[in-house]
KEPADO-160823 format. One line per 10 residues: for each residue y, z, x of N, C-alpha, C. Coordinates in steps of 0.02 Angstrom, whole numbers, plus 50000, padded with zeros to 5 digits. Layout:
N
Y:Z:X:Y:Z:X:Y:Z:X; ...
This chain:
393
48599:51656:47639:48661:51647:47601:48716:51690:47629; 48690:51763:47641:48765:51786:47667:48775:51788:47733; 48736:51746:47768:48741:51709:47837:48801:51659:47834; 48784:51625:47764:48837:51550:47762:48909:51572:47749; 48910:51627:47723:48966:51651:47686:48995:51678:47761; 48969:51728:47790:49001:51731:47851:49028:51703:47884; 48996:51638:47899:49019:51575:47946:49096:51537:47903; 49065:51533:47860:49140:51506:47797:49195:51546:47807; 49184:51628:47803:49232:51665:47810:49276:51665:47897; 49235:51655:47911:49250:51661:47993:49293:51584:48008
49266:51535:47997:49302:51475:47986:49374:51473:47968; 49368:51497:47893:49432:51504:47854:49473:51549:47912; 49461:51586:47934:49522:51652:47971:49511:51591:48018; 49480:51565:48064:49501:51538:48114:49548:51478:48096; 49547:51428:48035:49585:51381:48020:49656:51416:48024; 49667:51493:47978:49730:51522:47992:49755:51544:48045; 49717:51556:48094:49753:51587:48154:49789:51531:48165; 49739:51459:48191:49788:51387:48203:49836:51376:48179; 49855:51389:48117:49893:51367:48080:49954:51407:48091; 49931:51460:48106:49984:51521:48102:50031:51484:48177
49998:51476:48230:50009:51445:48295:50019:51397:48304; 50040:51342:48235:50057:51264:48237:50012:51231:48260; 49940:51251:48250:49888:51200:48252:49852:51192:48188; 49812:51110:48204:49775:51117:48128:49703:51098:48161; 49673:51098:48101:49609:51106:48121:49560:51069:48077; 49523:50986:48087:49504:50971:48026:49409:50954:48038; 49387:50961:47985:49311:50966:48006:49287:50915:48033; 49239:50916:48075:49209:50851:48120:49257:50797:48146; 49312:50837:48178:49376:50805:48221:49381:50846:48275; 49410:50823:48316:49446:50869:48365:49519:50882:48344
49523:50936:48349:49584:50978:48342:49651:50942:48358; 49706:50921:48320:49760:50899:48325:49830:50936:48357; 49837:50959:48392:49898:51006:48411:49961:50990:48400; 50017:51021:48365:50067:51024:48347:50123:51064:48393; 50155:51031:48432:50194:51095:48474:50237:51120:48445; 50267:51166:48441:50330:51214:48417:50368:51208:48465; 50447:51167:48469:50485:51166:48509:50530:51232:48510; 50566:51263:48532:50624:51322:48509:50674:51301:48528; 50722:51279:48496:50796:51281:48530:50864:51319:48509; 50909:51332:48553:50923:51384:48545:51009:51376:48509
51036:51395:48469:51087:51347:48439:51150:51414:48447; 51162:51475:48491:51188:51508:48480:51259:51522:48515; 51268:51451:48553:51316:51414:48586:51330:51364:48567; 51326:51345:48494:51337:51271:48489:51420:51273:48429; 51445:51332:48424:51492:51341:48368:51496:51301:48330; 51550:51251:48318:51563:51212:48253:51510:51171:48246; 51465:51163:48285:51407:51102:48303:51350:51127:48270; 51329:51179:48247:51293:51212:48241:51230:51182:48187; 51291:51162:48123:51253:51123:48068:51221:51054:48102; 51247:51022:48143:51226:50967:48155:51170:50963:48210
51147:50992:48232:51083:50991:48271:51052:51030:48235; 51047:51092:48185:50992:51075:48137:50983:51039:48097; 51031:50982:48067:51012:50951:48011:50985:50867:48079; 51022:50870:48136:50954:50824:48182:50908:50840:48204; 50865:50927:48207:50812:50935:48211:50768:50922:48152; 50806:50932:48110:50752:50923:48009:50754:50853:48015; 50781:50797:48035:50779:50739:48061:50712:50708:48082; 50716:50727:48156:50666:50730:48196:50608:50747:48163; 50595:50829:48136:50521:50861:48105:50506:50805:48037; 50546:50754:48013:50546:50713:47954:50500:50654:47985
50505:50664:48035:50486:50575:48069:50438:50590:48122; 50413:50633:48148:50370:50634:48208:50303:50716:48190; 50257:50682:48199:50194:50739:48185:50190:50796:48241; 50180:50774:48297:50150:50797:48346:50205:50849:48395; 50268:50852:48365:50342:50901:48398:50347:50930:48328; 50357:50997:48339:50417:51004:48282:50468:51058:48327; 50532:51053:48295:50579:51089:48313:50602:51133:48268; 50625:51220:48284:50631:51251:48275:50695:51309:48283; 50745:51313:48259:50786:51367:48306:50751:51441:48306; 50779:51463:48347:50743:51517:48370:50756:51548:48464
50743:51592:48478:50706:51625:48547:50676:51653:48532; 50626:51658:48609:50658:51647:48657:50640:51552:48667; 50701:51506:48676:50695:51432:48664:50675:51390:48729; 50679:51330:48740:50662:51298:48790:50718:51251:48807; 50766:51248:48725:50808:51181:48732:50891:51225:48711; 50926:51250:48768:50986:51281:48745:51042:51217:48753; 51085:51234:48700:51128:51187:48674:51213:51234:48674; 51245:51183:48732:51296:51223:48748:51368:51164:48707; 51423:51190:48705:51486:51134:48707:51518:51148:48758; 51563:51087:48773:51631:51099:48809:51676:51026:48777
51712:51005:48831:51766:50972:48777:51750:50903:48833; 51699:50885:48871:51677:50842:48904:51625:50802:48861; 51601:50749:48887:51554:50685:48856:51508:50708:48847; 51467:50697:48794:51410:50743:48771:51354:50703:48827; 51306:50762:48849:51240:50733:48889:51203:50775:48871; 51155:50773:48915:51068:50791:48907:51040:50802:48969; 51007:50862:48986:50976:50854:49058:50910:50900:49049; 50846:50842:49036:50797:50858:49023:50772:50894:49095; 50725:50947:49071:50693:50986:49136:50599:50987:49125; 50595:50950:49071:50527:50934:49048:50523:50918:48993
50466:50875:48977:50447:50877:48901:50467:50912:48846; 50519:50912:48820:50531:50954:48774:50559:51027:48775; 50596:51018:48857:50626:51071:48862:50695:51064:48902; 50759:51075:48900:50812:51064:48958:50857:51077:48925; 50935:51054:48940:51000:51064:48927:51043:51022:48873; 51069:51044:48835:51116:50985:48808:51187:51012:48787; 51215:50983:48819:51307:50976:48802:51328:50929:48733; 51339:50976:48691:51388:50932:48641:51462:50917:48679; 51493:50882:48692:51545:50870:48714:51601:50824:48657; 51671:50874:48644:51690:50845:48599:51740:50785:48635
51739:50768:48678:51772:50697:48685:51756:50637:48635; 51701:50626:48643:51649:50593:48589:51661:50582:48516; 51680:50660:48501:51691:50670:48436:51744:50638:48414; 51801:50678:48444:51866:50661:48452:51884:50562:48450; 51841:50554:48463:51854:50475:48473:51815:50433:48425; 51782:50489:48361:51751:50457:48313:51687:50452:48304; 51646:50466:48343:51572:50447:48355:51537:50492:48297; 51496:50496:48279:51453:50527:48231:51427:50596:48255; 51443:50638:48224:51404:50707:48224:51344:50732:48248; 51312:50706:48193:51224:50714:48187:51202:50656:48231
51227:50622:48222:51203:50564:48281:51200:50597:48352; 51253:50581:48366:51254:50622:48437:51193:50680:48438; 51206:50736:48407:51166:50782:48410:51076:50756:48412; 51073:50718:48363:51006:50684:48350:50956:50644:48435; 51026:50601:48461:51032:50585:48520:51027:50613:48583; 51034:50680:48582:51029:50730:48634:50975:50725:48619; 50929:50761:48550:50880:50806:48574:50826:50755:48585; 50830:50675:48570:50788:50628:48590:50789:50620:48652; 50838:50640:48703:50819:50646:48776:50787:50689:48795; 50778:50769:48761:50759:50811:48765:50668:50812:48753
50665:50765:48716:50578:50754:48693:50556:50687:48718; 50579:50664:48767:50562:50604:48812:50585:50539:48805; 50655:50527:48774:50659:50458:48774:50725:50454:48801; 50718:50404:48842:50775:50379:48897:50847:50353:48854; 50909:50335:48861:50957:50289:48846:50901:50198:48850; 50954:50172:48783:50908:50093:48808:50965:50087:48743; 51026:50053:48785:51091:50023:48765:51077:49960:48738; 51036:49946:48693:51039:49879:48659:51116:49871:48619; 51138:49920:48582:51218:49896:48563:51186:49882:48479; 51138:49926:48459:51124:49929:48390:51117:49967:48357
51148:49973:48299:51168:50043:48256:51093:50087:48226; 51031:50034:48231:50970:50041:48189:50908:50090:48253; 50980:50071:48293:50924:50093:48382:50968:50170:48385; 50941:50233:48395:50967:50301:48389:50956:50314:48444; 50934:50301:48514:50969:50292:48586:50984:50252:48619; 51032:50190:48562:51088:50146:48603:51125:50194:48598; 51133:50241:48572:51185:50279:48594:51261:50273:48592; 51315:50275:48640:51382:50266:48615:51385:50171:48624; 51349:50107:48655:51340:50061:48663:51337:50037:48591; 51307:50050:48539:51307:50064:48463:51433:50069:48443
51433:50039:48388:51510:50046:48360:51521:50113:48347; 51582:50134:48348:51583:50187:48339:51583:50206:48263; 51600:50141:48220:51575:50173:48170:51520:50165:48134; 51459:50201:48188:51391:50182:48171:51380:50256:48154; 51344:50260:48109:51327:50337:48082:51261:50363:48066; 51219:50286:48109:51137:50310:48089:51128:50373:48129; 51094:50412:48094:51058:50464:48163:50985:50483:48131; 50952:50393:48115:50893:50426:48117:50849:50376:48187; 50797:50406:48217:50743:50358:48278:50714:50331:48205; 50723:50266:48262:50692:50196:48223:50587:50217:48230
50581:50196:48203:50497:50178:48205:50470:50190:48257; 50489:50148:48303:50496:50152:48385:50497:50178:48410; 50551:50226:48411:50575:50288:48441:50532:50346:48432; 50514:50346:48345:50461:50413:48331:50405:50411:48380; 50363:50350:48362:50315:50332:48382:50309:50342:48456; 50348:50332:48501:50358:50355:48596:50353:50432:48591; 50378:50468:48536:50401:50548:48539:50294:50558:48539; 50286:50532:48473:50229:50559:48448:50171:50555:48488; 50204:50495:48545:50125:50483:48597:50152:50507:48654; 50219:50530:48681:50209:50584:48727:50184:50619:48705
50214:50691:48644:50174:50731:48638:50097:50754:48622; 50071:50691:48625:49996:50658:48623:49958:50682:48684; 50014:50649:48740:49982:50666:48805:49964:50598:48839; 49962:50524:48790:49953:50482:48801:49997:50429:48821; 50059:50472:48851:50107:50428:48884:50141:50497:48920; 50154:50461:48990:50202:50501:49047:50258:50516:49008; 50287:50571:49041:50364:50582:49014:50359:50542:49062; 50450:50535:49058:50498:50511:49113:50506:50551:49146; 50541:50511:49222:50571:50591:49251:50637:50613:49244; 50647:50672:49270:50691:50726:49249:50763:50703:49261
50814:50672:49222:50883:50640:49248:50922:50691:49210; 50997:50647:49216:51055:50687:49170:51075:50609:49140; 51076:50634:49070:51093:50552:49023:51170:50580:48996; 51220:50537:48988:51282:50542:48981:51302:50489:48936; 51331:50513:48876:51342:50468:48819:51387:50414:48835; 51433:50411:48896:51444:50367:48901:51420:50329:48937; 51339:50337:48968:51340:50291:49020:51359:50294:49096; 51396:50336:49105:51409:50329:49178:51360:50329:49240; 51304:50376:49205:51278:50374:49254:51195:50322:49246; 51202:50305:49218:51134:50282:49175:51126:50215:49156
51181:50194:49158:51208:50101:49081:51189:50060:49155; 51143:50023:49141:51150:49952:49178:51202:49905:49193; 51223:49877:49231:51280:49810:49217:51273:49776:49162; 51329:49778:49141:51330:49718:49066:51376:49679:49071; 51374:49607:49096:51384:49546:49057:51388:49527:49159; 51434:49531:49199:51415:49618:49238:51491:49650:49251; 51476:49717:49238:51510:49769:49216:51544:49776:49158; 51518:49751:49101:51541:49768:49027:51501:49804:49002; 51494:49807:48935:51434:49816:48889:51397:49796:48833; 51367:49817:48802:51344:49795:48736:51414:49780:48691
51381:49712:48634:51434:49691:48614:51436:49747:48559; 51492:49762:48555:51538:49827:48508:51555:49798:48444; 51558:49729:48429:51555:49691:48354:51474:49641:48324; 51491:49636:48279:51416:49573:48267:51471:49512:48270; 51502:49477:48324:51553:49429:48323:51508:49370:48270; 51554:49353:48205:51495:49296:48172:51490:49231:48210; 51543:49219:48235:51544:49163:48285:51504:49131:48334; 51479:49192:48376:51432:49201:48441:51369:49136:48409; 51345:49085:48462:51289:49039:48444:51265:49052:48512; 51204:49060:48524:51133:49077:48571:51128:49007:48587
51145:48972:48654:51111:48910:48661:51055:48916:48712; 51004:48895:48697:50932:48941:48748:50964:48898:48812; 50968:48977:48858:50982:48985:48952:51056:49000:48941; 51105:48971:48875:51184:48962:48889:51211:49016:48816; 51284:49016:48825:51295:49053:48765:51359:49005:48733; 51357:48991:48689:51412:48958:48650:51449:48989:48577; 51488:48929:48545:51517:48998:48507:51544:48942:48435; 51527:48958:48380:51556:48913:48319:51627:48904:48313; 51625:48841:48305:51713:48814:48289:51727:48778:48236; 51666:48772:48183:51672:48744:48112:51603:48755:48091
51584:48763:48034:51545:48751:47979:51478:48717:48030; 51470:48652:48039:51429:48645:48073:51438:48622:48148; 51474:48660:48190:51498:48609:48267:51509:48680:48318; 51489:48668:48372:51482:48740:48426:51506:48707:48476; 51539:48739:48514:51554:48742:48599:51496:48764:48641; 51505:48731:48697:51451:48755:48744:51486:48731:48807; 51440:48729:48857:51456:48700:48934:51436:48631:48928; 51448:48597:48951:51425:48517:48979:51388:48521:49004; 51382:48574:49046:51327:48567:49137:51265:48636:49086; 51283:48643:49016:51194:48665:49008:51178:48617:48967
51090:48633:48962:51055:48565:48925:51052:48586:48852; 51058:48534:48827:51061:48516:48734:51010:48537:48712; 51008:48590:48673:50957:48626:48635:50937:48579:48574; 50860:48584:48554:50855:48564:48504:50870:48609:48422; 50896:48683:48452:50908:48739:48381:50950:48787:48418; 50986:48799:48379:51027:48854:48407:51017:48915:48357; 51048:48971:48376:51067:49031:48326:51110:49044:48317; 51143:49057:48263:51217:49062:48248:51237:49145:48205; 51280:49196:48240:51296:49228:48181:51253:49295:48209; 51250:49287:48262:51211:49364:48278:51207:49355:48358
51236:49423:48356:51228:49449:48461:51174:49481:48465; 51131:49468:48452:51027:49450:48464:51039:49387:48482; 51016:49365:48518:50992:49332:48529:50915:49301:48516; 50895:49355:48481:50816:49354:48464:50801:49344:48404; 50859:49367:48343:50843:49418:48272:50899:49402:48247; 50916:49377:48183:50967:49385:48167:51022:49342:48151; 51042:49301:48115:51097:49251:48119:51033:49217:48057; 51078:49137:48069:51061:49092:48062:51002:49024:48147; 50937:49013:48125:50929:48949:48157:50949:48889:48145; 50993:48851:48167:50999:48782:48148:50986:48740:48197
50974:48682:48175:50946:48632:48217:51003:48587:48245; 50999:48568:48295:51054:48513:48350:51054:48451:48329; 51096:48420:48294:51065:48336:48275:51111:48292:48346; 51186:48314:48363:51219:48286:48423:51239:48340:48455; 51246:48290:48513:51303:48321:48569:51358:48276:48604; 51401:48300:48606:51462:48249:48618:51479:48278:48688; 51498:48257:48716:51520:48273:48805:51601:48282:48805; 51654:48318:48824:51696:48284:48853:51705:48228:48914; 51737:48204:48911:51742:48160:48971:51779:48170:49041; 51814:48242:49055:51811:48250:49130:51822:48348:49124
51815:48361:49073:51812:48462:49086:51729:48480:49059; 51718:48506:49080:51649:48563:49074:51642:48584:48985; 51658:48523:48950:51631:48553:48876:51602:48525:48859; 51545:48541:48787:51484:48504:48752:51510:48532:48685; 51504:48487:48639:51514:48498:48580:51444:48504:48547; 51423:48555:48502:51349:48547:48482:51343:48517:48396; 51345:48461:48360:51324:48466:48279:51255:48506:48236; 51262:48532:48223:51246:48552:48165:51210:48536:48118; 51141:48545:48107:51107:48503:48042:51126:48517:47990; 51168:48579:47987:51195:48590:47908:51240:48637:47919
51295:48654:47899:51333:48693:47892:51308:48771:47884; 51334:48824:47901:51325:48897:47895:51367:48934:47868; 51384:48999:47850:51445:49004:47797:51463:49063:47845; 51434:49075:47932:51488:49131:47967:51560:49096:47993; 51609:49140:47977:51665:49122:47990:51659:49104:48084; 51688:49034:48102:51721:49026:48169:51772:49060:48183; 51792:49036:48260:51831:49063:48284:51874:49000:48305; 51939:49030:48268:51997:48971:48255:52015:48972:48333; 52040:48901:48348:52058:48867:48421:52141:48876:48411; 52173:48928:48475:52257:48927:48430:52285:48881:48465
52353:48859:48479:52391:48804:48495:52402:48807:48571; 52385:48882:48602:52392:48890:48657:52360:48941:48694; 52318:48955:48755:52289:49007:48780:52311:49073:48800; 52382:49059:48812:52422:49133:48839:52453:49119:48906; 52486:49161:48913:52528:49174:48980:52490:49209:49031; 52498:49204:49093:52473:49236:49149:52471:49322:49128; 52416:49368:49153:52436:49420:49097:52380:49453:49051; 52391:49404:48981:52391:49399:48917:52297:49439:48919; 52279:49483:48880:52200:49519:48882:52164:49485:48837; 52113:49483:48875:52073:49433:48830:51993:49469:48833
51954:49449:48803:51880:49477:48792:51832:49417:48814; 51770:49413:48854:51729:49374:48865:51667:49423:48840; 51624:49349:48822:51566:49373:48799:51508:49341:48799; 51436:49351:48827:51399:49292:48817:51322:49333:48847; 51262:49286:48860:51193:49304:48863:51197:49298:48941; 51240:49320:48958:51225:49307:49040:51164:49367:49075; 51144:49351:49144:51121:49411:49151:51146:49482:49193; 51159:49531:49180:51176:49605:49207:51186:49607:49259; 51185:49564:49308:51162:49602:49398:51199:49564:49398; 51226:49543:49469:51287:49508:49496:51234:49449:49554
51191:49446:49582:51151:49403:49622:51092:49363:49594; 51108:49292:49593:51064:49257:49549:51000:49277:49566; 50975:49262:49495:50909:49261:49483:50890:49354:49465; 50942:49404:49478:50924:49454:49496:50880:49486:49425; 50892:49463:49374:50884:49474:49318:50889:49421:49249; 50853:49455:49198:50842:49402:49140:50915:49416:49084; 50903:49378:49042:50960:49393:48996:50935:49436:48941; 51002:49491:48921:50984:49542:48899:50980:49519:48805; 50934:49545:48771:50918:49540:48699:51004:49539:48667; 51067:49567:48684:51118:49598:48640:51160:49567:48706
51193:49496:48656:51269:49501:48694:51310:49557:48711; 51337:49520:48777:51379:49602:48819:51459:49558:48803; 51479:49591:48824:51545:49589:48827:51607:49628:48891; 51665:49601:48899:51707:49649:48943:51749:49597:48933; 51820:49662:48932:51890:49654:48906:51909:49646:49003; 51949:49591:48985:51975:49556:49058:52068:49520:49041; 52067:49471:49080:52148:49448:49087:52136:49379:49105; 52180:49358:49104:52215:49304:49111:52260:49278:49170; 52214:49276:49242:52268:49267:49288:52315:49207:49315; 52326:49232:49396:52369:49155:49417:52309:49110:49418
52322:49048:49428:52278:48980:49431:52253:48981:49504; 52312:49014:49555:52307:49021:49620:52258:49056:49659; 52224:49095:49601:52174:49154:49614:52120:49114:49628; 52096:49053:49586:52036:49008:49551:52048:48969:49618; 51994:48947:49654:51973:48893:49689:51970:48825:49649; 51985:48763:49673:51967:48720:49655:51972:48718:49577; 52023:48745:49535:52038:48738:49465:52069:48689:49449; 52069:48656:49378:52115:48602:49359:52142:48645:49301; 52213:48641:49329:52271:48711:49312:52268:48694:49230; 52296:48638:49208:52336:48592:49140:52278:48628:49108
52205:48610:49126:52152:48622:49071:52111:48682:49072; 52104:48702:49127:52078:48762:49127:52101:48836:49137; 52070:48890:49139:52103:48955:49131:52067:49014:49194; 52099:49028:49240:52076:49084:49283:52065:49128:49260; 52016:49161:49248:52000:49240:49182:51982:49295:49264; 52015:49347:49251:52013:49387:49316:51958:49427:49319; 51922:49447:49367:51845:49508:49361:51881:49560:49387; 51890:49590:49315:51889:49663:49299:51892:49723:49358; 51914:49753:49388:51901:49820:49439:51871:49759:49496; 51871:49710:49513:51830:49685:49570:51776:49675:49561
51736:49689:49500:51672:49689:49517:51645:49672:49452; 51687:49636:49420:51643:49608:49333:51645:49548:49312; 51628:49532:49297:51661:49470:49258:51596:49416:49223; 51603:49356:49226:51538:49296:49180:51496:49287:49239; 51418:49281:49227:51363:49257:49265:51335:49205:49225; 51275:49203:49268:51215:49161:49253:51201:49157:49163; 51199:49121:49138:51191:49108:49041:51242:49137:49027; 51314:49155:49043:51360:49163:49014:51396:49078:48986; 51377:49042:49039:51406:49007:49030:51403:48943:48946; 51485:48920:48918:51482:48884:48880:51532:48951:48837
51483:49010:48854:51530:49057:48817:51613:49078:48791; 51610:49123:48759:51680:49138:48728:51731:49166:48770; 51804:49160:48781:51846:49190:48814:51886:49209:48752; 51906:49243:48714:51946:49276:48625:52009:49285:48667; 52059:49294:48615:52106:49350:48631:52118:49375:48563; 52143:49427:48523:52176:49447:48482:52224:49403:48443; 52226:49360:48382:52319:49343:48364:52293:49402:48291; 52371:49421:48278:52356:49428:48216:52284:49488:48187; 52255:49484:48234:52212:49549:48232:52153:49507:48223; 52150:49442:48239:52093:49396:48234:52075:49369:48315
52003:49376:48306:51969:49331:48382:52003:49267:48392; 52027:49241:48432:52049:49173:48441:52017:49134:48485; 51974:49096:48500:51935:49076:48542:51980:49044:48596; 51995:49041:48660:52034:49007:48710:52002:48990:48753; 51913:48991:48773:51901:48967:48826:51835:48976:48821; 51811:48914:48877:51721:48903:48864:51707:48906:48928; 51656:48972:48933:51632:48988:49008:51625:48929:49062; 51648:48920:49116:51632:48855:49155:51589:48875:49233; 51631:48899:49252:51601:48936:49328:51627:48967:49378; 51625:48993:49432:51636:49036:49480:51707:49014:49510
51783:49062:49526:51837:49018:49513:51814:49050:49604; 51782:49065:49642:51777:49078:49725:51718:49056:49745; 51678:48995:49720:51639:48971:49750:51566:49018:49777; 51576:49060:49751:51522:49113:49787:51458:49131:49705; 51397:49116:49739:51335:49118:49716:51330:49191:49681; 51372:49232:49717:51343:49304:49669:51401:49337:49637; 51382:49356:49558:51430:49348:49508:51504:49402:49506; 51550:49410:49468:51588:49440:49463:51628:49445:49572; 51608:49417:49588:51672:49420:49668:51710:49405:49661; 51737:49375:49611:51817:49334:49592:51791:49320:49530
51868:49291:49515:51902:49264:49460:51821:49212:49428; 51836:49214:49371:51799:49149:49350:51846:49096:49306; 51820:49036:49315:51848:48992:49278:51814:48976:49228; 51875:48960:49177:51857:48931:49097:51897:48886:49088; 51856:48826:49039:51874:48768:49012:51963:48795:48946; 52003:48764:48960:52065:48797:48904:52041:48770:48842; 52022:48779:48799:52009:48746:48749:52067:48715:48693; 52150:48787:48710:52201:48759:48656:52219:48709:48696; 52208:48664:48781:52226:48603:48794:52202:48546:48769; 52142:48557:48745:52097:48500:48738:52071:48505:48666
52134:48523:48597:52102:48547:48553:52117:48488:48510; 52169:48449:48518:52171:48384:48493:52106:48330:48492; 52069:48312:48557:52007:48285:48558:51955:48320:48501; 51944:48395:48517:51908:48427:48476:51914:48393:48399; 51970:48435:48399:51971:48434:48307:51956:48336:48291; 51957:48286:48335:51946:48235:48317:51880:48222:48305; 51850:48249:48345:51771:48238:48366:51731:48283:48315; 51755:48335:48275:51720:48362:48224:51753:48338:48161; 51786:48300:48166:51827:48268:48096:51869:48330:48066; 51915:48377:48117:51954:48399:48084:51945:48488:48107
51954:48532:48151:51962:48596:48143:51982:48632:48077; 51966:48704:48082:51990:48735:48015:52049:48757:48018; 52095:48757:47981:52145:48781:47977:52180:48850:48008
C-alpha cells in the first residue's frame, strides 16, 4: 500500500511539473505537447492592445500553440509607418511589422495583427478575396473586420504544431501583396465587392441584366445552370437553370433565360459606353497567368480597374459596336473564362454594365499584350431590351 501511494504521489508531481511546462499528461496516452510561444510586444506602441487581444484569439481556437507575451520571445513585433508584413524565421518564431499605411487606409486592427501572427505559426497568404478567410488578408474589403482563422486555418496551425505537416519555407509576406499575390484576372485582384450581378457560366463569366436573362459570349457554350449573385464561383448566389439562348446575329453576344427569376439586383445597360478615356472595371473567372492553358480558374472573381481606349489600338475591331478596353501597366487585362464577362463603369455611384468580354484586340494567344476587345452593349441595347421583353428601368 505505501508502495502505491508513492507511485500516485510521484505521478501527481510529475503531471505538475508538465503542466507547469505547458505539457499535459493523460493516462494510457502518449503525452500531448503544448508549445508556449513568447512574443514580444514592447515595440508595438499604440498596437499593443491589438496583438494581444489577436493572440487570446488564436489561444481561443488552436490546442497545440499557445501565445504568450513575455521574454525572452521568439516573435518581436515592431511598427513603422510602411505596409504591415511578416517574416517568418521558423515555426513559430520571426518578425512582424505593424505598418500603419494599412491602418490609415481603414483596414482592421486586430485583423491585421491576427494576420501577422498567422504567418508567424505557419500559414502562407491565400488571397481568396473573403472576409470569413483571415489570410485573404488585405484581398478581403476593407471593411472587413473578421479577425478570427476560419476552421481551416486553426486546424493547419494545430497540425503543424503536431509535427504532422511541414512548415513552409521561410519568406517575407506583405499585406499588400507585392511580393507574394499571384496574377489576378491577370494583374488585378480578388473581387473587392460581392457584385450581385456577376453569373458563373461554366468555362465563361457572364453577368445579369434582368430578373431572369444574362449576358455571356456567343463563342462560349450554353450552360445547362448557371450561378447568379456571388463571386464564388463555387458557393454562394443563386443556381438557376438555362431554359434559352438567343444569339446575336453578327457581335460576340449570347443572351442566357432564366428558369425563374432571382431577386439580385442587375446591372442597368446605360444609353452609352463612354468616351475614349472614360475608367472602367472588368471582371470575370478568367485564369491568373497570361499564357494559355497556364492555369485553372480561380474560386473568387478577380477584377482590375482599366480604360477605355482608341479603337485604333484594337486589331480587327468593329468600332460602332464594340469597345477597346486598354491592359493596364502593359501587362493586365481579360484572359481565358473571362470571357462574356463584365466591363462596369461608375454612373451615379452605380455599376453600369457597358461591355461583354469578347477577345484579344492584338491577335496574340497570350493574355493581357494588348488592348482587349468588348462587345458595346449601350450599341446594341435596343435588340436587347427586345429580346428580354423589356430592360429595367
Amino acid at each position: 500500500m505505501f508502495r502505491g501511494q508513492l507511485r500516485r504521489a510521484a505521478l501527481a508531481m510529475l503531471v505538475a511539473i508538465l503542466a507547469a511546462a505547458g505539457m499535459q499528461l493523460t493516462t494510457g496516452a502518449p503525452a500531448a505537447a503544448v508549445r508556449t510561444v513568447y512574443y514580444d510586444v514592447s515595440r508595438t506602441g499604440e498596437f499593443r492592445t491589438n496583438f494581444d487581444q489577436a493572440a487570446q484569439i488564436w489561444n481561443s481556437r488552436v490546442s497545440n500553440v499557445r501565445l504568450l507575451a513575455g521574454t525572452p520571445a521568439s516573435i518581436t513585433i515592431y511598427v513603422d509607418d510602411g505596409w504591415p508584413r511578416a517574416q517568418p524565421t521558423g515555426l513559430g518564431s520571426g518578425r512582424i511589422w505593424m505598418g500603419r499605411t494599412a491602418v490609415n487606409q481603414g483596414y482592421d486592427r486586430n485583423r491585421i495583427a491576427a494576420h501577422e501572427l498567422g504567418h508567424i505559426l505557419g500559414l502562407p497568404d491565400r488571397r481568396t478575396g473573403l472576409c470569413s478567410d483571415l489570410m485573404s488578408g488585405s484581398s478581403a474589403p476593407v471593411s472587413c473586420r473578421n479577425a478570427n482563422p476560419s476552421a481551416a486555418e486553426a486546424s493547419r496551425v494545430n497540425s503543424l504544431f503536431a509535427g504532422s505537416l511541414a512548415a513552409p519555407a521561410s519568406t517575407t509576406y506583405t499585406w499588400t501583396g507585392a511580393s507574394d499575390v499571384e496574377p489576378m484576372v491577370v494583374g488585378g485582384r480578388p473581387a473587392t465587392e460581392n457584385y450581385p450581378f456577376m453569373v458563373y457560366v461554366s468555362g465563361c463569366t457572364g453577368t445579369l441584366i434582368k430578373g431572369n436573362w444574362a449576358v455571356t459570349a456567343k463563342h462560349c457554350s450554353t450552360p445547362s445552370s448557371v450561378r447568379v449573385g456571388s463571386v464564388n464561383r463555387s458557393s454562394g448566389g443563386t443556381v438557376v437553370r438555362v431554359t434559352r439562348a438567343v444569339n446575336h446575329p453578327s457581335v460576340d453576344v449570347k443572351l442566357l433565360q432564366l428558369a425563374s427569376s432571382v431577386t439580385y439586383a442587375p446591372a442597368p445597360i446605360p444609353s452609352t459606353s463612354g468616351a475614349v478615356g472614360t475608367a472602367t472595371r472588368i471582371i470575370g473567372w478568367g485564369q491568373t497567368c497570361a499564357p494559355r492553358g497556364c492555369g485553372s480558374a480561380p474560386a473568387v472573381a478577380n477584377e482590375l480597374d482599366t480604360s477605355i481606349v482608341a479603337d485604333s489600338r484594337c486589331s480587327g475591331i468593329n468600332g460602332p459596336y464594340e469597345i477597346c478596353t486598354n491592359n493596364t501597366n502593359g501587362n493586365s487585362g481579360a484572359c481565358y473564362g473571362d470571357s462574356g464577362g463584365p466591363q462596369v463603369r461608375r454612373v451615379n455611384g452605380v455599376w453600369n454594365l457597358i461591355g461583354a468580354t469578347s477577345r484579344a484586340g492584338n491577335n496574340n494567344s497570350t493574355c493581357a499584350t494588348g488592348p482587349s476587345i468588348y462587345v458595346d452593349l449601350p450599341s446594341i441595347r435596343s435588340w436587347i431590351s427586345t429580346q428580354v421583353g423589356g430592360l429595367p428601368v
